[in-house]
PALUM-88941 format. One line per 10 residues: number of its first residue (from 1); for each residue x, y, z of N, C-alpha, C. Coordinates in Angstrom, 1 decimal, padded with zeros to 4 digits. Example, Ala and Ser with C-alpha at 12.3 -4.5 7.8 and 13.67 -1.06 7.14 Angstrom:
2
1> 013.2:-005.7:007.8:012.3:-004.5:007.8:013.2:-003.3:007.8  012.8:-002.2:007.1:013.7:-001.1:007.1:012.9:000.0:007.9
# end
This chain:
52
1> 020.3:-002.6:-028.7:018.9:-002.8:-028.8:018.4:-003.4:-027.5  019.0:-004.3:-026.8:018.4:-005.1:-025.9:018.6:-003.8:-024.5  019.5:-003.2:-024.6:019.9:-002.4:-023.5:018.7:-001.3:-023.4  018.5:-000.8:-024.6:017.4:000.4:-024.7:015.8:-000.3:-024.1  015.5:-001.7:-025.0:014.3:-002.0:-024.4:014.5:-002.5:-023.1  015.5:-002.7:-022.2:015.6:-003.2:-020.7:014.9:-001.7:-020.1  015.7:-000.7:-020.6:015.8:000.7:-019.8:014.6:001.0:-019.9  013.8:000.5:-021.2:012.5:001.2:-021.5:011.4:000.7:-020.3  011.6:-000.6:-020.2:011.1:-001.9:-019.9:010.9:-001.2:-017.8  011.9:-000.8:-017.5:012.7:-000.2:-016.2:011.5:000.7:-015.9
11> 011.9:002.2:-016.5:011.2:003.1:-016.8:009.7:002.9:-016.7  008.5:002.3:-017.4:007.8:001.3:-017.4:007.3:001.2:-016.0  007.6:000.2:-015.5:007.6:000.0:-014.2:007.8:000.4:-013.2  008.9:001.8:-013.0:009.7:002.6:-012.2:007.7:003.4:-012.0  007.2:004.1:-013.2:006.1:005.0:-013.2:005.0:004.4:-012.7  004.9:002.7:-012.9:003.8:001.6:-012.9:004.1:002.4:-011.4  004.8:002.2:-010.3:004.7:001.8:-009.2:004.9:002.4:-008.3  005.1:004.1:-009.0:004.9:005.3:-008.4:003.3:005.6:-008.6  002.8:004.9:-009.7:001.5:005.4:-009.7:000.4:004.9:-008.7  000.7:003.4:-008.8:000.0:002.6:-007.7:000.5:002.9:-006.2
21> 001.4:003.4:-006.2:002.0:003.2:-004.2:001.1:004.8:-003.9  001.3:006.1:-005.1:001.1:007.3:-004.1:001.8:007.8:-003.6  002.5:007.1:-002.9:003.6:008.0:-002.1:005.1:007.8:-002.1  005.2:007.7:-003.8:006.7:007.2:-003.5:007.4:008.6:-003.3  008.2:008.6:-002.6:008.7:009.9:-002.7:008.4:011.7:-001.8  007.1:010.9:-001.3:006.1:011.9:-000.5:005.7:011.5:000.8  005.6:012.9:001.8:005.5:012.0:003.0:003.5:011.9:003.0  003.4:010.3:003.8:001.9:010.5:003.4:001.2:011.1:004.7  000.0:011.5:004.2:-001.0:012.6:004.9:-001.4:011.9:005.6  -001.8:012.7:007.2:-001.9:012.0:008.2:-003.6:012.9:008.8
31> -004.1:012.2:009.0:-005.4:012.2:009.4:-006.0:013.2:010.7  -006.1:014.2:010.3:-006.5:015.3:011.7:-007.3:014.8:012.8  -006.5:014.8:013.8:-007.4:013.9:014.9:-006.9:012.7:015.5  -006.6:012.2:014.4:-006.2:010.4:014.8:-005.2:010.9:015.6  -004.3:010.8:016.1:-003.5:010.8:017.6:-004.0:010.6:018.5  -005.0:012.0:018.9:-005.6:012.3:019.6:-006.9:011.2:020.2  -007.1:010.5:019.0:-008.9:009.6:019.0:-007.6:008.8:019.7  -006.1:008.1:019.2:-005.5:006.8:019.8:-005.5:007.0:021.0  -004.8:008.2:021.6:-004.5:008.2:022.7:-005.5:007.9:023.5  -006.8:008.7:023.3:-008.0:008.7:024.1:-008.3:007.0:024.4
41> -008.1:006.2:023.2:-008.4:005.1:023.7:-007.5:003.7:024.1  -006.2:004.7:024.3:-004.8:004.1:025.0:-005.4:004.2:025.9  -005.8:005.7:026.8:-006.1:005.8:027.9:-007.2:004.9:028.4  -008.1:004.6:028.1:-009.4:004.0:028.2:-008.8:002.4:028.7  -008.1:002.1:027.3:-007.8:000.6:027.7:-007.0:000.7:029.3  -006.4:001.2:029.5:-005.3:001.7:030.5:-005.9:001.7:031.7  -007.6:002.7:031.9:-007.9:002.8:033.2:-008.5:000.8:033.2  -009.1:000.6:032.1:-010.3:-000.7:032.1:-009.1:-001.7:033.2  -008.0:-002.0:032.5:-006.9:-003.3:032.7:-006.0:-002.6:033.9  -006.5:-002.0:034.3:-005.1:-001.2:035.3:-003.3:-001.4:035.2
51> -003.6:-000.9:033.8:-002.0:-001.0:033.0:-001.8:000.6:034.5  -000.3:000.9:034.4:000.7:001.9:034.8:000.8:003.1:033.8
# end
């Protein structure tokens, strides 16, 4: 009895926290563009501070 409600109890939680994360298991979706917008403002900071 106590084993079935632990597993139940498991289970439970296992679904609780796939539901709330989204991505368990999946790779998450990445935003069209965003690289491109960072880099642009890698570079920016780069020319401002005369980084290399």
């Amino acid at each position: 009895m106590w084993l079935e409600l632990f597993t139940a109890l498991l289970d439970w939680l296992t679904g609780l926290v796939q539901r709330q994360t989204r991505t368990t298991g999946e790779d998450v979706q990445a935003k069209p563009g965003l690289r491109a917008s960072l880099d642009a403002r890698l570079a920016a900071w780069k020319k401002r501070a005369g980084a290399p």
